[in-house]
N, C-alpha and C positions, 0 to 999 in steps of 0.2 A: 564543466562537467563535475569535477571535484565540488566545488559550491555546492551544487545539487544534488549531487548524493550527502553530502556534509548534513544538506538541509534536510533529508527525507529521513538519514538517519537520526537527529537529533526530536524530529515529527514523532518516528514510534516511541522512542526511548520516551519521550514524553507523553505520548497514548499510555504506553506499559507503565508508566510509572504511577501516572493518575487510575490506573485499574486495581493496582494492589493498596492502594489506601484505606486500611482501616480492617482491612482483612484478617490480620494477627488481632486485634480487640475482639472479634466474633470470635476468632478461634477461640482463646482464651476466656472469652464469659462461659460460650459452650462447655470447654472441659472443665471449669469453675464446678459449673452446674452439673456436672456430671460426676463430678469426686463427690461433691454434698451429698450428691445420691448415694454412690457407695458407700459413704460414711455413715450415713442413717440407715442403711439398711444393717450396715454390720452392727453400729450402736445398739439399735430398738431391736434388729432382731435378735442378736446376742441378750440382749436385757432381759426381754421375754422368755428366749427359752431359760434362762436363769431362774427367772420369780416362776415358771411353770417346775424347775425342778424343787424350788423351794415349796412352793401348791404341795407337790407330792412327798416329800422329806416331812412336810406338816400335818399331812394324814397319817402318815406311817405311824408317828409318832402320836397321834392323838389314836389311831388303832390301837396301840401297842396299852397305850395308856387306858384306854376304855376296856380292856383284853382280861386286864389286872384286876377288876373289879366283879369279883366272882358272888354267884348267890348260896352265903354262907352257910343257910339254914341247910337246904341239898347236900353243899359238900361235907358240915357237921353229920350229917343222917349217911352220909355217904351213897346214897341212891343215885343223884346224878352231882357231874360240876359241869354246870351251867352259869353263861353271864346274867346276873343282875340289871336288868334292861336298864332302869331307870339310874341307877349310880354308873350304868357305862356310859350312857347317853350324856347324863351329867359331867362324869371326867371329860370326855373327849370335847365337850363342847367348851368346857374349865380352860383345857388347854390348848384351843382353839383361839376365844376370845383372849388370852395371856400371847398368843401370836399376833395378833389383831386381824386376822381373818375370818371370814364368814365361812360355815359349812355346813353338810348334814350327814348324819349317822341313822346308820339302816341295821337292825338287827337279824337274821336272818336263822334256819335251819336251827330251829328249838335251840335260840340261844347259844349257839356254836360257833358265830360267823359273826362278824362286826364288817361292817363295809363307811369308810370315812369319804366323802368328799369334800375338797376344797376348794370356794372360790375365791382367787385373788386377780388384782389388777396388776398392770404393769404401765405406771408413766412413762411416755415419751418424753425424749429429747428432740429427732431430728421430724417425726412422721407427724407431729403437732402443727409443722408447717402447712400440712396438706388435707387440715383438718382432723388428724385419728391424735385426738391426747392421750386415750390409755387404750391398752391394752388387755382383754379378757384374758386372764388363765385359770384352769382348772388340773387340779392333783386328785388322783384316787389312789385309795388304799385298802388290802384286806387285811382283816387278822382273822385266823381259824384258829378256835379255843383248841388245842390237842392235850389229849387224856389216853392215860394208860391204865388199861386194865391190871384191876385190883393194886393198884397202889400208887 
């Protein structure tokens, strides 16, 4: 009787044993594959929102720059200070291209208002696996020319 039960339990221990073969390798390819994902997400999307705040730090900056270029013959006569379309247009895109991004500049409200946008990308590291190599981002910017009366 002892025999037999010796033999029955020796029977599962060996069923159970040949069950859990191999089971810790899936676990671990799975959660493998599951940190990469975290890790690219945090990567690429940290990345992004980055060159998107840099998109925007670079209009601001090419606003401010285009803002500066006033049309002097108006503010000489003193009747209006208005931007100079053409020498705004021209800065901001100067210090656009000195960034190495692409943009556009929109002048707006008889010369008062500069509106910059910028477009840049963002290369991946981890999201390139899964076919996205870059990343679109875009920054915008105003400048409003402010003037004070009589002086």
């Amino acid at each position: 009787m002892i025999r037999r039960l010796r033999k029955r339990m020796a029977a599962r221990y060996a069923a159970l044993k040949s069950r859990d073969r191999g089971f810790m390798s899936v676990f671990f390819a799975l959660t493998t594959i599951a940190i990469l994902m975290v890790m690219g997400l945090l990567v690429d999307g940290g990345g992004a929102l980055n060159a998107g705040n840099r998109a925007t730090s670079l209009a601001q900056e090419a606003a401010r720059t285009a803002g500066q270029q006033l049309d002097p013959a108006q503010a000489i006569e003193g009747t209006a200070i208005t931007i100079d379309p053409d020498a705004a247009v021209g800065a901001a895109q100067d210090y656009l291209a000195a960034a190495n991004v692409q943009g556009d500049v929109r002048i707006s409200d008889n010369g008062q208002t500069l509106n910059v946008t910028v477009h840049d990308t963002y290369t991946t590291y981890f999201a390139q696996f899964i076919g996205m190599a870059t990343i679109s981002v875009t920054g915008t910017a105003k400048a409003h020319l402010q003037t004070q009366a009589g002086g």
